[in-house]
C-alpha positions as CSV (number, residue, x, y, z in Angstrom):
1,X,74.0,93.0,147.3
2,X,73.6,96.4,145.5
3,X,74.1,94.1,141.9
4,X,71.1,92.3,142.9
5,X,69.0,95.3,144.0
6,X,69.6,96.9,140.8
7,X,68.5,93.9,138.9
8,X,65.7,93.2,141.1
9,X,64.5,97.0,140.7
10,X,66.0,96.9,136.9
11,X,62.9,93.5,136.6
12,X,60.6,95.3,138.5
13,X,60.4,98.7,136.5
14,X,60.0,96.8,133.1
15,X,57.3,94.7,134.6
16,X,55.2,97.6,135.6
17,X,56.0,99.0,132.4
18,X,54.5,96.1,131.0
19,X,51.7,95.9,132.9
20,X,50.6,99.4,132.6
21,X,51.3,98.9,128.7
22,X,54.2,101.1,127.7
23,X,56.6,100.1,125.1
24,X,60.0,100.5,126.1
25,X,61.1,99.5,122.9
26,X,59.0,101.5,120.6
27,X,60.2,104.9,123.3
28,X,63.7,103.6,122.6
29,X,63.6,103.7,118.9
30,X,62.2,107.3,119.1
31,X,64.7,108.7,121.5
32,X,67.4,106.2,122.5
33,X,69.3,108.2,124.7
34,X,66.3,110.0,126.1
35,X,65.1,107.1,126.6
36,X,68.0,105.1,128.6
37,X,68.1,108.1,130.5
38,X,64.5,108.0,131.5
39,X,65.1,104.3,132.6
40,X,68.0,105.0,134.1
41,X,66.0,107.1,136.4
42,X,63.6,105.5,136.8
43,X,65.3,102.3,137.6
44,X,66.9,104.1,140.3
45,X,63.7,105.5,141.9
46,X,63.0,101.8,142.2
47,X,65.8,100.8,144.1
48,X,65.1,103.3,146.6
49,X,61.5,102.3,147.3
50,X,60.8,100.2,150.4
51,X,57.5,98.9,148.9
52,X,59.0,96.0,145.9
53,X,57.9,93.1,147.8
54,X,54.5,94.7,147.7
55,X,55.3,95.5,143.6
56,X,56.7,91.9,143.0
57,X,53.2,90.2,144.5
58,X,51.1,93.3,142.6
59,X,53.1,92.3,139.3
60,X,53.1,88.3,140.4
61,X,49.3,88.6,140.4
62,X,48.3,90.6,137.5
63,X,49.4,91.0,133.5
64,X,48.1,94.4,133.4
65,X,47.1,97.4,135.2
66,X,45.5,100.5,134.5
67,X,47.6,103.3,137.0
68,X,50.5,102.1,138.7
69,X,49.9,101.8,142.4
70,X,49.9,104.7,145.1
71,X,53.4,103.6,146.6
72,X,55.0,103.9,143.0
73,X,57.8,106.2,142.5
74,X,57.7,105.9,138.7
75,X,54.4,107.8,137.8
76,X,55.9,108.2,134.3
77,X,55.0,105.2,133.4
């Protein structure tokens, strides 16, 4: 169970990256362990929102966004 969370939030924080058009791997290159920090974190904020079946329809139905959305705990993004 807390595998699959942590995947599920792991698929979910790079999708919103994507959609809200930050390169992961461009930040990585520039700071790599900054960076897996940073996703660490944020990966983690994810798991512990109550919301990701509102974030997996959000992501299911669009390939980009402009701010993530209200409920988001990753604002960093």
């Amino acid at each position: 169970m807390f595998m699959r969370k942590m995947a599920q939030s792991t698929e979910l924080t790079h999708g919103m990256a994507q959609r809200l058009g930050y390169d992961l791997a461009e930040a990585t290159g520039r700071s790599p362990e900054g960076q897996a920090t940073a996703f660490r974190s944020a990966v983690m904020r994810c798991a512990q929102c109550r919301q990701q079946e509102d974030c997996k329809r959000l992501q299911a139905c669009n390939t980009h966004l402009d701010q993530a959305p209200d409920y988001c705990r990753n604002t960093w993004l």
